[in-house]
LOMAR-683948 format. One line per 3 residues: number of its first residue (from 1); their letters; for each residue x, y, z of N, C-alpha, C. Coordinates in steps of 0.05 Angstrom, whole numbers. Layout:
BEGIN
NUM> A> X,Y,Z,X,Y,Z,X,Y,Z ~ ...
This chain:
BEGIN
1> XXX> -1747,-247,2122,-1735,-274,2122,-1713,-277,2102 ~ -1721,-269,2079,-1699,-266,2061,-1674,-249,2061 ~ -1681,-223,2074,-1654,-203,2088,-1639,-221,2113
4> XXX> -1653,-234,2118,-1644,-259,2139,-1621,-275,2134 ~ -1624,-292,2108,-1615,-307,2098,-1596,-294,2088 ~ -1593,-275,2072,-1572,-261,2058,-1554,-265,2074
7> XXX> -1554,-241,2099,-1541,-234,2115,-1525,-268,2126 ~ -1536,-277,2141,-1524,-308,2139,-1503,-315,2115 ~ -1507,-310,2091,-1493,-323,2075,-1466,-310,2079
10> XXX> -1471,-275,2081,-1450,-258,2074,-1426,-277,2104 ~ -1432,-280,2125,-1423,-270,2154,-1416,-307,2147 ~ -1414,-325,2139,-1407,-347,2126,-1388,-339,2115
13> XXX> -1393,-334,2089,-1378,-315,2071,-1345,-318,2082 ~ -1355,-297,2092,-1322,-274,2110,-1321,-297,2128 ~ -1327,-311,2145,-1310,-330,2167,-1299,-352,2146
16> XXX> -1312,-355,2131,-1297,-380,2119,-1269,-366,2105 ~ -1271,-333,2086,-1243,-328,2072,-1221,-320,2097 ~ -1234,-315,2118,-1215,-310,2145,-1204,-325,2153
19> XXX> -1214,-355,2145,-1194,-379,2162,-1180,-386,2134 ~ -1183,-392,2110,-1178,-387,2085,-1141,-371,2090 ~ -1149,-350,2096,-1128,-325,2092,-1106,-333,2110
22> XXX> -1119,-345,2136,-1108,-340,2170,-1082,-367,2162 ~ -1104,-394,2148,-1094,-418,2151,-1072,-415,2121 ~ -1061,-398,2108,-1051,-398,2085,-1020,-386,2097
25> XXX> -1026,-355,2112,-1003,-344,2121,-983,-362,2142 ~ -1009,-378,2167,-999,-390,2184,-981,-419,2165 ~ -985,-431,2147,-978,-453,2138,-954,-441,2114
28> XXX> -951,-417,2109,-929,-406,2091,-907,-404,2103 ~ -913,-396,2140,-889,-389,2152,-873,-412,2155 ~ -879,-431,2154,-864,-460,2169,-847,-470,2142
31> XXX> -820,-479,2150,-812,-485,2119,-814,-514,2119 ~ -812,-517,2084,-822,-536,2079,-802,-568,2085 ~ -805,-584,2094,-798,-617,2097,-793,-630,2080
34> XXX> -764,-630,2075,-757,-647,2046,-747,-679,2062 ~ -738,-699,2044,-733,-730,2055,-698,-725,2041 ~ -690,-733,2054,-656,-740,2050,-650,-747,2021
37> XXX> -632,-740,1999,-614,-741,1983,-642,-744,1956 ~ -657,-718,1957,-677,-717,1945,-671,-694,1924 ~ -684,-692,1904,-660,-677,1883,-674,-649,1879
40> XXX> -702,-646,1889,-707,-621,1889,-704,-607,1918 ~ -695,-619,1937,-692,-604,1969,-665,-587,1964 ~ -672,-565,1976,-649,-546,1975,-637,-546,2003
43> XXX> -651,-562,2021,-628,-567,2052,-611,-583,2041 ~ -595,-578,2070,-564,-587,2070,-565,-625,2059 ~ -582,-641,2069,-592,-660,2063,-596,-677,2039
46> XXX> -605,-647,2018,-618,-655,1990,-591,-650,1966 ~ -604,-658,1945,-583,-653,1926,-592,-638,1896 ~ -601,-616,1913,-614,-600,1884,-586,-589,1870
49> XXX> -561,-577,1888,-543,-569,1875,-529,-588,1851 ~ -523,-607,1866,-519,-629,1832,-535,-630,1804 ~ -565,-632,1813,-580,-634,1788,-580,-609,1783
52> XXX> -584,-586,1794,-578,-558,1782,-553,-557,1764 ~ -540,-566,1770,-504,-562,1753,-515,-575,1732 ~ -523,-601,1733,-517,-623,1716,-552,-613,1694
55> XXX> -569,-600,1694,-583,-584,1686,-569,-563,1667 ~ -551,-555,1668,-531,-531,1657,-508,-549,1638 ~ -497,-583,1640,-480,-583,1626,-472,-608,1620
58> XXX> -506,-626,1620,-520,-649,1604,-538,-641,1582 ~ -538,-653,1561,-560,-651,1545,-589,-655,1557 ~ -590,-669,1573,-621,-673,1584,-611,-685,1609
61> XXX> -627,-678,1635,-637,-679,1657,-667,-677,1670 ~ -674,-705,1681,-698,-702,1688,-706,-720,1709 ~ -721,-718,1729,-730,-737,1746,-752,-757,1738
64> XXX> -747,-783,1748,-766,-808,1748,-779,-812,1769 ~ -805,-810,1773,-827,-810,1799,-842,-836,1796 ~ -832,-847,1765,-848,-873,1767,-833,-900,1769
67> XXX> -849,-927,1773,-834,-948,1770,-816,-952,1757 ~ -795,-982,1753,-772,-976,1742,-788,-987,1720 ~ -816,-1005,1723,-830,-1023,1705,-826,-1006,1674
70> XXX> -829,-985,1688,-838,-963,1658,-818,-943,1655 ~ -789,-956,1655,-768,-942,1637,-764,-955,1613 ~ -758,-935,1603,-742,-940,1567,-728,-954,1564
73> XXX> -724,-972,1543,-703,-988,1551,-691,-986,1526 ~ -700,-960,1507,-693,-969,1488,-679,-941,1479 ~ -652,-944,1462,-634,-918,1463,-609,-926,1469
76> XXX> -601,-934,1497,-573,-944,1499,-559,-923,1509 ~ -580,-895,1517,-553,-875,1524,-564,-864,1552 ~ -582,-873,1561,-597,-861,1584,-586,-874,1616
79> XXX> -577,-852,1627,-566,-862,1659,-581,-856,1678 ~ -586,-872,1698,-609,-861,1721,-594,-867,1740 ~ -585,-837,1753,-581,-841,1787,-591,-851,1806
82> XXX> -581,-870,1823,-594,-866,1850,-583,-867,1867 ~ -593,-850,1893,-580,-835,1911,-593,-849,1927 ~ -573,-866,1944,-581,-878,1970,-618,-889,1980
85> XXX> -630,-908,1965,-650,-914,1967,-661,-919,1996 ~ -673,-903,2001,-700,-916,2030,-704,-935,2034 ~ -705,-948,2009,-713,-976,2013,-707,-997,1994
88> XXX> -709,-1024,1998,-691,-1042,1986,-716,-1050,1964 ~ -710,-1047,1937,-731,-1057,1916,-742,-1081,1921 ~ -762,-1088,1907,-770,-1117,1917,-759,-1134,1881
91> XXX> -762,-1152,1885,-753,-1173,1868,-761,-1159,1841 ~ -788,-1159,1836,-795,-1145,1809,-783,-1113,1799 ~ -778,-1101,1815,-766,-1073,1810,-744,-1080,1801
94> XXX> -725,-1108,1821,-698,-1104,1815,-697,-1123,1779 ~ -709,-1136,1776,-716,-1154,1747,-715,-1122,1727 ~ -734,-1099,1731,-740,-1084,1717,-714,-1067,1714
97> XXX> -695,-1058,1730,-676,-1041,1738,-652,-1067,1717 ~ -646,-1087,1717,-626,-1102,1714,-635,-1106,1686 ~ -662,-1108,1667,-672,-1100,1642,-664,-1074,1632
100> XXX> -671,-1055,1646,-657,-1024,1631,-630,-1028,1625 ~ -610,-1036,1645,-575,-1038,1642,-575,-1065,1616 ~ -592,-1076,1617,-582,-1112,1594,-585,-1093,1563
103> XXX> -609,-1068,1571,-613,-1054,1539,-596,-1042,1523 ~ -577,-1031,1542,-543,-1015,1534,-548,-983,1558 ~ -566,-985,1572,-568,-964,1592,-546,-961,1612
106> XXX> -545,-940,1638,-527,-945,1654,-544,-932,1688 ~ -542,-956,1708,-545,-942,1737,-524,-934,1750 ~ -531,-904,1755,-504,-903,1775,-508,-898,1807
109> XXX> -509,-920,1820,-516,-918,1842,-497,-909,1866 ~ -510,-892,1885,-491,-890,1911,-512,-888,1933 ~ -496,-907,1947,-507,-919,1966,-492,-930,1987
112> XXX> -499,-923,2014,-474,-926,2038,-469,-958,2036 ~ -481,-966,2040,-485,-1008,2042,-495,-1008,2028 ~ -493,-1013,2004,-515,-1028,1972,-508,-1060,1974
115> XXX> -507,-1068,1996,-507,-1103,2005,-533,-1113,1992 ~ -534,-1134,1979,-554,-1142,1956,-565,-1133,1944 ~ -566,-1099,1937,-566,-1081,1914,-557,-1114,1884
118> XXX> -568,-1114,1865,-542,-1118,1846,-534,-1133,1847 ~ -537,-1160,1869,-517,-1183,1874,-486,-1169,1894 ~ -492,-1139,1894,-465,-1131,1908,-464,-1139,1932
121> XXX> -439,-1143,1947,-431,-1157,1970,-411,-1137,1987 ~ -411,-1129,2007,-400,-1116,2020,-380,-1123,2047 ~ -354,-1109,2058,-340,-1129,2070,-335,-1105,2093
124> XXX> -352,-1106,2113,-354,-1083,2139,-321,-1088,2147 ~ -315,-1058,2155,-294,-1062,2174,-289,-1058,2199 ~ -269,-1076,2206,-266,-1076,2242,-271,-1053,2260
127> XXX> -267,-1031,2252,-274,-999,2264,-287,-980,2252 ~ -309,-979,2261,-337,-953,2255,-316,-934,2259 ~ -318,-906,2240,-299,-885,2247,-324,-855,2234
130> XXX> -323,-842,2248,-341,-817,2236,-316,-804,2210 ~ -335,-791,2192,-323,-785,2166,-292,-766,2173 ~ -282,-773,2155,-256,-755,2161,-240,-753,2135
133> XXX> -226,-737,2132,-211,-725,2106,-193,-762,2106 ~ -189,-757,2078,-171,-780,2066,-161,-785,2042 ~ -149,-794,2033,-140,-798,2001,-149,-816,1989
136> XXX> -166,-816,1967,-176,-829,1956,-164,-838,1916 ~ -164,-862,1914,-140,-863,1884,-161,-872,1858 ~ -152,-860,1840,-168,-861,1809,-165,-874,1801
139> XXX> -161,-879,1772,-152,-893,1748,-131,-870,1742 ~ -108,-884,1732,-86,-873,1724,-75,-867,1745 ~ -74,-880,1768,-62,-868,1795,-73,-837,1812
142> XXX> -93,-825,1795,-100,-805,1806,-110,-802,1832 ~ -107,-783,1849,-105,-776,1875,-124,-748,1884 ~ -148,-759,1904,-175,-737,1913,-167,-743,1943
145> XXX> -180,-714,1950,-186,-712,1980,-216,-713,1980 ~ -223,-730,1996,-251,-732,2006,-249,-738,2034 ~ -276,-732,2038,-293,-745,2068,-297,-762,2070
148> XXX> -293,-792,2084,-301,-820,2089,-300,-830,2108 ~ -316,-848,2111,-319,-863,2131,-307,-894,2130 ~ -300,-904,2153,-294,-928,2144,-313,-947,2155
151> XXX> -335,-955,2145,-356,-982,2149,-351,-1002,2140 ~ -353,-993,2114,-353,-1022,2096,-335,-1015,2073 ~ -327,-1031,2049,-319,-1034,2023,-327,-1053,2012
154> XXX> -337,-1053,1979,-343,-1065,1962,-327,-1082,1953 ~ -336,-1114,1948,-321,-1142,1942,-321,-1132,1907 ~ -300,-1143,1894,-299,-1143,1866,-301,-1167,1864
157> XXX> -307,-1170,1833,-311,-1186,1820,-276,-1188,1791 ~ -289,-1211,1778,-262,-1219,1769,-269,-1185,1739 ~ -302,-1193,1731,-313,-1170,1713,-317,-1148,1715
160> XXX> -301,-1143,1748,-301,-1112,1757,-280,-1095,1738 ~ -287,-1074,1740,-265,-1050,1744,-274,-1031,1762 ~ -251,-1019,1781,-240,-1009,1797,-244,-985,1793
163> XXX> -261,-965,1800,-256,-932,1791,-247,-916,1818 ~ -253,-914,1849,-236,-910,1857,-235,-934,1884 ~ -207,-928,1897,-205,-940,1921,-187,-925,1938
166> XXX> -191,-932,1960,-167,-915,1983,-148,-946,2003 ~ -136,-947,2017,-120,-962,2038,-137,-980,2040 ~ -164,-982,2054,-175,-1000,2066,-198,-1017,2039
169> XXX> -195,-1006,2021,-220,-1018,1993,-218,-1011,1984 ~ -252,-1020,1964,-257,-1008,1939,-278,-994,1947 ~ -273,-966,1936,-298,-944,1946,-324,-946,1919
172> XXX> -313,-940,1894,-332,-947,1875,-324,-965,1847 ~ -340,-982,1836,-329,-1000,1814,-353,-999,1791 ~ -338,-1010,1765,-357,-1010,1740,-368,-1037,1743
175> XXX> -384,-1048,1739,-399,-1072,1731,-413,-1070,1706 ~ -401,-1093,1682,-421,-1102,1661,-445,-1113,1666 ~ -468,-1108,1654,-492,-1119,1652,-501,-1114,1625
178> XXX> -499,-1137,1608,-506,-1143,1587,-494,-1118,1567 ~ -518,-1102,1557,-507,-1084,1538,-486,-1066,1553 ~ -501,-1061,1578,-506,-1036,1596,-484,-1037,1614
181> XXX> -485,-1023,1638,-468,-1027,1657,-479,-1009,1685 ~ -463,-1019,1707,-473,-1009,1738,-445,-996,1750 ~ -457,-976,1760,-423,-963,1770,-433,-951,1801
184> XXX> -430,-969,1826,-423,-964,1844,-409,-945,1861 ~ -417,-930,1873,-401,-913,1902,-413,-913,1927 ~ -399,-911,1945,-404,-928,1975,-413,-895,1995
187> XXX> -408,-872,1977,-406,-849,1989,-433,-826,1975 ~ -462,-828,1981,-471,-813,1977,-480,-789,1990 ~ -453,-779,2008,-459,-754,2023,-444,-739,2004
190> XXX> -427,-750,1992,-412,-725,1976,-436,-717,1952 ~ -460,-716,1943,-474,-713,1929,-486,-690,1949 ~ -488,-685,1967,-510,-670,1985,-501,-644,1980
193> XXX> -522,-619,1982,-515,-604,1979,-493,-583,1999 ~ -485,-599,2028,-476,-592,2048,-437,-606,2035 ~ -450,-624,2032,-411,-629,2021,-405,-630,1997
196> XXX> -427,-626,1979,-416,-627,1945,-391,-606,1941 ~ -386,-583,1955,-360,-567,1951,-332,-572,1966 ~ -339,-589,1982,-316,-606,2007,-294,-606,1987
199> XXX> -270,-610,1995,-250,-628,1984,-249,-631,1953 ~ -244,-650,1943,-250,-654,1914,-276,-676,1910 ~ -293,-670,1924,-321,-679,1924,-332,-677,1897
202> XXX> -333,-652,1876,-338,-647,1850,-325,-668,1835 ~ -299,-660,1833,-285,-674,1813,-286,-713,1818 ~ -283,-721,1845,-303,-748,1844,-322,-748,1831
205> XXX> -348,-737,1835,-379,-736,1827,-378,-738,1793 ~ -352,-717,1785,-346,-717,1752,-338,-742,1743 ~ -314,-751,1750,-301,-777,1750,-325,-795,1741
208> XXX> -340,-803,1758,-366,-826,1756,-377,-815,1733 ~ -389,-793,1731,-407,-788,1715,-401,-784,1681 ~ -375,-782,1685,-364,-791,1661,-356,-814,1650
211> XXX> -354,-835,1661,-356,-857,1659,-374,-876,1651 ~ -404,-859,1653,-436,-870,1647,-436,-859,1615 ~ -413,-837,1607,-420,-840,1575,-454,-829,1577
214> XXX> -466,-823,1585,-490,-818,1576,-501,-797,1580 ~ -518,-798,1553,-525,-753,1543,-550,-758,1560 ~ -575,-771,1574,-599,-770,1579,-595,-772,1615
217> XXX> -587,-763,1632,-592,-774,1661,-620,-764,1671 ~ -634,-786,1688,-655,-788,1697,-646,-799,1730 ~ -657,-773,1748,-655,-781,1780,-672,-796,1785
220> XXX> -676,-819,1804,-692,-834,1805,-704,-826,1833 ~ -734,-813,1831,-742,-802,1857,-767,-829,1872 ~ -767,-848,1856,-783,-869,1862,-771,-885,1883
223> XXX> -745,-886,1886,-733,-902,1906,-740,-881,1931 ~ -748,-854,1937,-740,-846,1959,-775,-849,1969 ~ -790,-858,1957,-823,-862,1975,-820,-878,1991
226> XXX> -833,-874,2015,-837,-899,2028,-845,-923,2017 ~ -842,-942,2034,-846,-969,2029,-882,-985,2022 ~ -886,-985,1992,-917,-990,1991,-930,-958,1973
229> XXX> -900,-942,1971,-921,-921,1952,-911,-894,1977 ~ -923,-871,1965,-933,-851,1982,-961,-850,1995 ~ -962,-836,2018,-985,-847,2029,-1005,-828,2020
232> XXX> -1025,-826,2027,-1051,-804,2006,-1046,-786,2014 ~ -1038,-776,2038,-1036,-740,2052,-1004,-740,2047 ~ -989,-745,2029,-964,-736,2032,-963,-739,1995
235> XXX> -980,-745,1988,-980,-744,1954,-974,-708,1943 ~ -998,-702,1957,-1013,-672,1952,-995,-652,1975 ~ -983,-635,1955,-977,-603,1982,-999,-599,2003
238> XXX> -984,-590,2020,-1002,-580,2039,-1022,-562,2032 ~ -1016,-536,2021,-1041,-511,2009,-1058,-537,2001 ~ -1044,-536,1982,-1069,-565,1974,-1092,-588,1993
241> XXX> -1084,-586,2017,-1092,-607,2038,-1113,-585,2052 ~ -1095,-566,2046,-1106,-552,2072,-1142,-535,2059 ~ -1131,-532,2035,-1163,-515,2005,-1182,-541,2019
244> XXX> -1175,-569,2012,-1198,-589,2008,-1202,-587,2042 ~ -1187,-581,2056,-1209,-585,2084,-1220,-564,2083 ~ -1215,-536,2080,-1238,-520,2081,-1251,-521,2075
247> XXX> -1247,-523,2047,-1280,-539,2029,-1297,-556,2034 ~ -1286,-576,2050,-1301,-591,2057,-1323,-579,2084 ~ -1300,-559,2097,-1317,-548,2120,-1339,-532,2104
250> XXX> -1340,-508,2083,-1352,-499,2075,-1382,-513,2059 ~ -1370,-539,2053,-1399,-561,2042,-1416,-570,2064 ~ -1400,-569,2091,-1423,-580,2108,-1441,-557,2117
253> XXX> -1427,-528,2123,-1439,-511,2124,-1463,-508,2107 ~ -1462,-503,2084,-1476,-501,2062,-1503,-525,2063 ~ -1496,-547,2073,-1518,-572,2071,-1530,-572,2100
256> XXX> -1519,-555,2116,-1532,-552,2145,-1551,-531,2142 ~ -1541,-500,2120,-1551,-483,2121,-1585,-493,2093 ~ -1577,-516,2082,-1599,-521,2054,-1622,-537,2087
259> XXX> -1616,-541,2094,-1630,-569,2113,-1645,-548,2132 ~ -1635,-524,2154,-1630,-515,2175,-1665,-501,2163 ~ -1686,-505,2186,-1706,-483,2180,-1703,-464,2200
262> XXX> -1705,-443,2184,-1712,-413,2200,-1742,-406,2197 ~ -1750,-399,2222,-1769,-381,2227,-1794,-404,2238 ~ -1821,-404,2241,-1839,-416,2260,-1849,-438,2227
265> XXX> -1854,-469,2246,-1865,-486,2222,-1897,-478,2220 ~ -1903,-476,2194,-1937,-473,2183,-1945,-492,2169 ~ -1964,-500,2172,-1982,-533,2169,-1984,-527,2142
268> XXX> -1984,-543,2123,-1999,-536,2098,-2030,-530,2091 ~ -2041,-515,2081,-2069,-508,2089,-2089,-533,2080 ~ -2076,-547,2058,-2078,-571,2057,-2086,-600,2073
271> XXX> -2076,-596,2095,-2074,-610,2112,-2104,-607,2133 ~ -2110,-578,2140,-2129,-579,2153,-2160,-574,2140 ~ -2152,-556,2109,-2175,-539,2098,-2196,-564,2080
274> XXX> -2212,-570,2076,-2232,-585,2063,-2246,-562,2034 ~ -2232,-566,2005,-2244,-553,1993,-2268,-557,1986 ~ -2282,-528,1972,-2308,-531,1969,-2307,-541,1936
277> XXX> -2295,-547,1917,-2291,-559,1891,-2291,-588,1900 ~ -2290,-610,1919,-2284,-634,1919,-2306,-654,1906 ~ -2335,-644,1921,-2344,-649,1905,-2357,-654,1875
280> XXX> -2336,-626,1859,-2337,-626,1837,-2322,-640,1827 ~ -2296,-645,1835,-2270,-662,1823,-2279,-692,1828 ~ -2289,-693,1849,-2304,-727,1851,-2328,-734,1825
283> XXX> -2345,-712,1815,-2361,-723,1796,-2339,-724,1770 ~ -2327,-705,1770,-2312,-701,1733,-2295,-726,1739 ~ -2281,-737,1755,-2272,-759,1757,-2290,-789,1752
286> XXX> -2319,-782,1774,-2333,-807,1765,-2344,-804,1728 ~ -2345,-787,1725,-2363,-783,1680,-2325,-788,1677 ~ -2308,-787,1681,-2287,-791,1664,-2290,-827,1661
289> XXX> -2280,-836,1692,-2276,-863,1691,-2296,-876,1677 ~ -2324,-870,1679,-2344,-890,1673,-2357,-873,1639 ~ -2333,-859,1624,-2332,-854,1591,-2359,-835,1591
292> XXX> -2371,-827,1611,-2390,-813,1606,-2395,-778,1586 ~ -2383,-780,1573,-2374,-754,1555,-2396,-741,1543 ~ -2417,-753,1527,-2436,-739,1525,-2454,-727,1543
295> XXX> -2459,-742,1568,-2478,-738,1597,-2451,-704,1596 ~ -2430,-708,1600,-2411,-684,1612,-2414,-657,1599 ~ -2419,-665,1573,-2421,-640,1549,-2450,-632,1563
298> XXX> -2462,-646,1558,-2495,-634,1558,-2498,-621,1590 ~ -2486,-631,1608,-2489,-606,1638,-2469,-587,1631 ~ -2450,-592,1614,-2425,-562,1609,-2441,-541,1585
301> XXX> -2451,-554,1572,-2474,-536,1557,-2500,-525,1566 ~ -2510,-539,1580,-2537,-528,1597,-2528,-507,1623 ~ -2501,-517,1638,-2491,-489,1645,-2483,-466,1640
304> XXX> -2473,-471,1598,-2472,-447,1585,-2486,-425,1585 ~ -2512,-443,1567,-2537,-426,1567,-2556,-411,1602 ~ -2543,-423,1618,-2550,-400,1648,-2532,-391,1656
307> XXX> -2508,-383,1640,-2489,-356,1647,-2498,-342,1617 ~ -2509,-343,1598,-2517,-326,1581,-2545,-316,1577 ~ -2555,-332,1593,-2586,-321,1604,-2573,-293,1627
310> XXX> -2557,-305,1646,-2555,-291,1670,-2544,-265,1661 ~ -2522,-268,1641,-2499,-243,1633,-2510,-229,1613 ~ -2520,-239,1594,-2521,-229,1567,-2563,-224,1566
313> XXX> -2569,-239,1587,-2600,-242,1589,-2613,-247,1560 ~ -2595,-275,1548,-2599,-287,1520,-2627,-315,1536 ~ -2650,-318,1531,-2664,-337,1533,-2661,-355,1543
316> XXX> -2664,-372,1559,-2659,-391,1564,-2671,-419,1549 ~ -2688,-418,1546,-2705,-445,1523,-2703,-427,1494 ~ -2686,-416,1492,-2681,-412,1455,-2659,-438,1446
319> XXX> -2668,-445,1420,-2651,-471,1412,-2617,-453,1411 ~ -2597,-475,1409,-2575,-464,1400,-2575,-449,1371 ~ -2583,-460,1352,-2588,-453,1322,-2588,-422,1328
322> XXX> -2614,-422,1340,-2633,-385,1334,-2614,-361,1347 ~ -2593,-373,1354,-2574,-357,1378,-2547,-343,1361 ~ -2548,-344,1344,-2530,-334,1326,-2529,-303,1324
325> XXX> -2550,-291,1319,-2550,-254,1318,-2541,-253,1348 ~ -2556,-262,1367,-2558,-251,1386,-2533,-254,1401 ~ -2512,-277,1394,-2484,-283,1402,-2466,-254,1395
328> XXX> -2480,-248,1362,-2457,-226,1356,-2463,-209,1359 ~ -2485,-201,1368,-2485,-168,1386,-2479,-163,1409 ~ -2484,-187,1425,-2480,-178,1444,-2442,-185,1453
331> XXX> -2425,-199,1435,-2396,-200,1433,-2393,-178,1425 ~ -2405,-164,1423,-2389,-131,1407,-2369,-132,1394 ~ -2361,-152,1371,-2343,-156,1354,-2315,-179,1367
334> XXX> -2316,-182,1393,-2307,-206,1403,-2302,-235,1385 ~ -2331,-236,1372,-2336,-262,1359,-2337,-260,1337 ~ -2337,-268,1314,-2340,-261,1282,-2371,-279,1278
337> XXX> -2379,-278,1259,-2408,-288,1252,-2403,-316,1249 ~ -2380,-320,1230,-2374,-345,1210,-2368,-369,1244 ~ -2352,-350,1261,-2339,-370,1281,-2367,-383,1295
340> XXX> -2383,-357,1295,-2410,-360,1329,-2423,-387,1301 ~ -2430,-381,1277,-2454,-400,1264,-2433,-431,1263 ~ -2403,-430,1266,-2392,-457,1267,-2396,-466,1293
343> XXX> -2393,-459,1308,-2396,-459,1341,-2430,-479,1348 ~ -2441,-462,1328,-2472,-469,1344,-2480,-491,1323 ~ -2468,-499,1302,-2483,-512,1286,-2461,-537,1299
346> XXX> -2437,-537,1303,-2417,-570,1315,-2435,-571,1345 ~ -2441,-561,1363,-2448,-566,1389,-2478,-578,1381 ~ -2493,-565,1369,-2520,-586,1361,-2516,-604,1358
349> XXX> -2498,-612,1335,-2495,-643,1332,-2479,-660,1348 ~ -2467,-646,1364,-2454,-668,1385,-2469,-672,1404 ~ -2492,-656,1414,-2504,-653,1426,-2538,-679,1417
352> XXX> -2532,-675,1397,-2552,-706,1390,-2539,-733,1382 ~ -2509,-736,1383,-2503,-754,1385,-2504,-773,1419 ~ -2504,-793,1409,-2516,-814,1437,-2482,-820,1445
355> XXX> -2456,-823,1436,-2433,-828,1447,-2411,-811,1437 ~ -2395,-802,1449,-2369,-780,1434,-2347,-801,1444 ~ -2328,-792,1428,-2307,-801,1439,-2287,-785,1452
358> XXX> -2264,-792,1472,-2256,-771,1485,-2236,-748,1474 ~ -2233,-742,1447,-2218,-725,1430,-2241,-703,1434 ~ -2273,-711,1423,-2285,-690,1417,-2301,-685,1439
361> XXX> -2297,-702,1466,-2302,-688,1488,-2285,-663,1505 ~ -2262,-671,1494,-2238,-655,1501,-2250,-637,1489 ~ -2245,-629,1455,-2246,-606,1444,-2266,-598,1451
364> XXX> -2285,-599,1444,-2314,-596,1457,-2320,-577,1485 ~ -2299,-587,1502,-2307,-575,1531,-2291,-554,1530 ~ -2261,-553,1512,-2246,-531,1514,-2266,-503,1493
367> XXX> -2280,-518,1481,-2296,-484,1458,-2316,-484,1476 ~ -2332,-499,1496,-2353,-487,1517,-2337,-473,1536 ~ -2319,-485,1547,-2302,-468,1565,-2290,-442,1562
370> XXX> -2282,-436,1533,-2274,-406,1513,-2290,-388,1518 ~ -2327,-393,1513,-2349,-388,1508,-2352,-367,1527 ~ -2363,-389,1553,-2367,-381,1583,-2342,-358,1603
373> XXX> -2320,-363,1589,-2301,-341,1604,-2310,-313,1590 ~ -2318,-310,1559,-2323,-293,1548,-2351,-280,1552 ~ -2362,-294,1562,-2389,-286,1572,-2388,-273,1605
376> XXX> -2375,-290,1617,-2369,-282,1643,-2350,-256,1646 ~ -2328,-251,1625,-2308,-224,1633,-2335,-200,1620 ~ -2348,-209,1608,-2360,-187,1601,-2384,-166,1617
């Protein structure tokens, strides 16, 4: 039964590291699913090539996965990108986001329509046009080729400044906010890693980023979760998704295999057998309950003396007293003299006491009990 069980465990074992192994290679081959203008995706989509650069030739670069609740606000030199948000903050984020810029911070946002981004306001134009090469103008009159589209352009303000614009708008602008400031662009494909080399796509991207003045940039990867958070199976990698279901398959296994009987059911002998002690356990129970301790000594002693009549063929009506030589000859050095004459002279007198109490019934039955095994192995 037990070579049984082994075997079971082993043949468990191996099916479970087989799907283990099978479900690891099969889920390695598929590549992995990044979300649009995400700063560690290396598709055409993502924008690892920027933070890679900007990794090489910022003092510090780092991504933000958490609320805006719990940015710094304190320093005055820290800029956080963000790249075309998923989704539109809710009132408290944007309170939190408009606190970091009031501290002396800077957002530099790009975003195709950032229409109530910011209080920003946007002014669509008459013809949707797919992206196309164009000239785009700086400060100081300076002159880029980029990719654009014509949708919309950004409304200024009287506290604007202008960083670039082409024919039809304003493509990106500075805005004060308190200490801080917000710097707008309407074009976050030139961030991707599919057009960051386009045209003068770089030297734009530089332009802005020089303008934020700031040694600390932080990508903001909190805007790209869905709406309400990430959901629980898209928190954790897949290997990861994929370990806890096996495991989990492997626990039920395991609580099927603790539960599962093998082999034919057998009654407990218990169940059908009637021992021949019951009657004895029914009296030591009735002399317990009803304190009977001396009545108990005196039949555990009177049964002494007829296993030492029977074994030792020591008298039977000899007092305890007179029993002393005859204890230690026939112990053949088992017993010492001093022990057998303490032995026989405490059991006399408990033996004429009319009540014991249950300490020296205890002890009492355990030195008759000593007695009688020693009489009996012999």
């Amino acid at each position: 039964m037990q070579g049984s069980g082994k075997r079971t465990w082993i043949l468990l074992s191996l099916l479970l590291l087989c799907f283990l192994a099978g479900g690891y290679f099969l889920q390695s081959k598929q590549p992995a699913a990044y979300p649009a203008y995400v700063s560690d995706s290396p598709s055409p989509t993502g924008t690892k090539a920027i933070y890679t650069y900007l990794k090489e030739e910022v003092e510090s670069v780092k991504r933000w996965n958490k609320t805006p609740q719990r940015l710094d606000h304190d320093g005055g030199s820290q800029v956080l990108v963000m790249v075309e948000p998923l989704n539109m903050p809710n009132s408290e984020e944007m309170k939190a986001y408009e606190k970091f810029m009031k501290a002396g911070n800077t957002i530099l946002l790009f975003q195709r329509n950032p229409q109530g981004m910011f209080n920003l306001v946007t002014d669509p134009l008459a013809a949707e046009a797919e992206a196309e090469e164009g000239i785009l103008y700086g400060k100081k009159d300076g002159k880029y080729k980029a990719d654009i589209s014509y949708l919309n352009r950004i409304q200024t303000e009287q506290q604007d400044s202008i960083l670039l614009y082409d024919d039809a708008g304003t493509i990106a602008l500075e805005r004060p906010y308190g200490k801080g400031k917000l710097i707008v662009s309407i074009f976050p494909e030139w961030m991707t890693n599919k057009q960051i080399l386009k045209k003068d796509h770089v030297s734009l991207l530089t332009s802005l980023l020089n303008e934020t003045e700031g040694r600390h940039l932080l990508f903001d990867e909190h805007i790209h979760q869905p709406q309400g958070g990430e959901k629980a199976l898209t928190v954790y990698p897949i290997w990861f998704l994929l370990f806890m279901f096996q495991g989990g398959i492997l626990a039920i296994l395991w609580l099927w295999y603790q539960g599962k009987r093998f082999g034919p059911i057998f009654s407990p002998r218990e169940a059908t057998v009637r021992f021949s002690d019951e009657g004895i356990r029914a009296l030591a129970a009735w002399y317990m309950r009803g304190r009977r301790y001396h009545d108990s000594i005196v039949i555990q002693a009177d049964y002494l003396k007829f296993i030492l009549q029977e074994k030792w063929h020591i008298p039977y009506r000899q007092e305890w007293r007179s029993l002393s030589l005859l204890l230690e000859r026939k112990s053949k050095g088992q017993m010492e003299k001093k022990d057998i004459d303490s032995f026989l002279s405490g059991l006399t007198d408990v033996l004429h006491k009319e009540r014991l109490s249950k300490q020296e019934y205890l002890l009492w039955s355990k030195k008759i009990d000593r007695l009688r095994k020693v009489v009996e192995e012999r």
